[in-house]
C-alpha positions as CSV (number, residue, x, y, z in Angstrom):
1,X,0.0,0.0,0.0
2,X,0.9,3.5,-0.7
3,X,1.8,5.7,2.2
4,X,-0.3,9.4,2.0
5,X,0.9,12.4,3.4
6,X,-2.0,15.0,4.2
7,X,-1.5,19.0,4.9
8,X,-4.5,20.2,6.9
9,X,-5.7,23.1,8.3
10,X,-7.8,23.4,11.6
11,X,-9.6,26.5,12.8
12,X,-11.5,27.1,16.3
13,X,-14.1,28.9,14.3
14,X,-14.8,30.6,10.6
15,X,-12.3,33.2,10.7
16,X,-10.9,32.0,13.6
17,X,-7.9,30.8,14.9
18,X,-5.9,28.6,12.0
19,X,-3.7,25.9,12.7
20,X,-1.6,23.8,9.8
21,X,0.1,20.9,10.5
22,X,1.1,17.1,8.3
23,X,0.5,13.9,9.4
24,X,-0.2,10.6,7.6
25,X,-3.2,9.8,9.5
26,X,-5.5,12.3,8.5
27,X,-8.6,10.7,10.9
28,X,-6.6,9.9,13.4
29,X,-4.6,12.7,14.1
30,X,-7.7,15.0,13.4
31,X,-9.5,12.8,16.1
32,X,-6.6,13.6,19.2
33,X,-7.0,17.3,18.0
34,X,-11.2,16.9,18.3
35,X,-10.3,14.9,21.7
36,X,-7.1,17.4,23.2
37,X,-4.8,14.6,23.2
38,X,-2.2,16.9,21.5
39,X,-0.5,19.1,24.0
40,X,0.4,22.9,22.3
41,X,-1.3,25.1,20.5
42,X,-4.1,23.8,19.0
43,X,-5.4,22.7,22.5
44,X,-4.9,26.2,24.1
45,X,-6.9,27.9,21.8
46,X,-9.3,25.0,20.8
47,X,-8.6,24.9,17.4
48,X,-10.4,21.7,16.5
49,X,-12.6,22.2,13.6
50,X,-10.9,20.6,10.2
51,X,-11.4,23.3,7.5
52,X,-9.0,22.1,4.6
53,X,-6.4,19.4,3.8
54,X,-4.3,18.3,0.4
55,X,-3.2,15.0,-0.2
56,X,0.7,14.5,-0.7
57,X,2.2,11.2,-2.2
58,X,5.7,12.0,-0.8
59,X,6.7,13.3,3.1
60,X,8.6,15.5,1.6
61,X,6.3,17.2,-0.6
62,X,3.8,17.6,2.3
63,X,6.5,19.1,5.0
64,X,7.6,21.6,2.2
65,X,3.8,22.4,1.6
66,X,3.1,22.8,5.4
67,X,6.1,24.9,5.8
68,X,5.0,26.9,2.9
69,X,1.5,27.6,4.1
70,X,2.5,28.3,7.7
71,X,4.7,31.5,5.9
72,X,1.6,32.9,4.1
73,X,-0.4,35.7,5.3
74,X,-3.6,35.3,6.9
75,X,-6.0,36.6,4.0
76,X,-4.0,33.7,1.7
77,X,-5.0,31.0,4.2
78,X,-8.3,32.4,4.3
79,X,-8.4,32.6,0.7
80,X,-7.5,29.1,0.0
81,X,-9.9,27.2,2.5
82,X,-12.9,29.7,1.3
83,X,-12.2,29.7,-2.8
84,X,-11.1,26.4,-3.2
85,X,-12.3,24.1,-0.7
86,X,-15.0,25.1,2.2
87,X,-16.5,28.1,1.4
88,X,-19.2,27.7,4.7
89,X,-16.2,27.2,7.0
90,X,-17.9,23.3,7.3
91,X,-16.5,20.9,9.9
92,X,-14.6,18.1,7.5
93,X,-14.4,15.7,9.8
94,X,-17.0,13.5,9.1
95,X,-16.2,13.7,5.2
96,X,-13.0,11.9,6.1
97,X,-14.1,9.2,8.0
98,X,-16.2,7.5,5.1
């Protein structure tokens, strides 16, 4: 099987507070976000709604996107989950799961 890499973005609300991170499990790391079992930012300001992610064949190509999107401005971030993927700011979650 081949491995997937996944760049997500969380957000504790629409316009909220944004979080990015990578991870390979996108349910299951989404799930100890939902659940606080992640200890840093994204539990101290309750950022646990999934509002984007991208699918990356390689690690590589997913830490360099992460690292990428972590440097934009805010109005890009906002920009991309809005235009391109979630315009109503919907919890993802449950889209993943199935």
């Amino acid at each position: 099987m081949i491995k997937q890499f996944y760049v997500y973005i969380l957000a504790s609300k629409r316009n909220g507070t944004l979080y990015i991170g990578m991870t390979s499990n996108l349910p299951q790391r989404i799930w100890q976000h939902k659940n606080n079992q992640i200890e840093g930012f994204s539990k101290k300001y309750d950022v646990k709604k999934l509002v984007y992610f991208e699918l990356h064949d390689a690690a590589e190509n997913a830490i360099t996107r992460e690292k990428q999107l972590k440097k934009w401005n805010r109005a890009w971030k906002l920009k991309l989950i809005e235009e391109d993927n979630n315009p109503h700011w919907k919890d993802l979650y449950d889209m993943i799961l199935r």
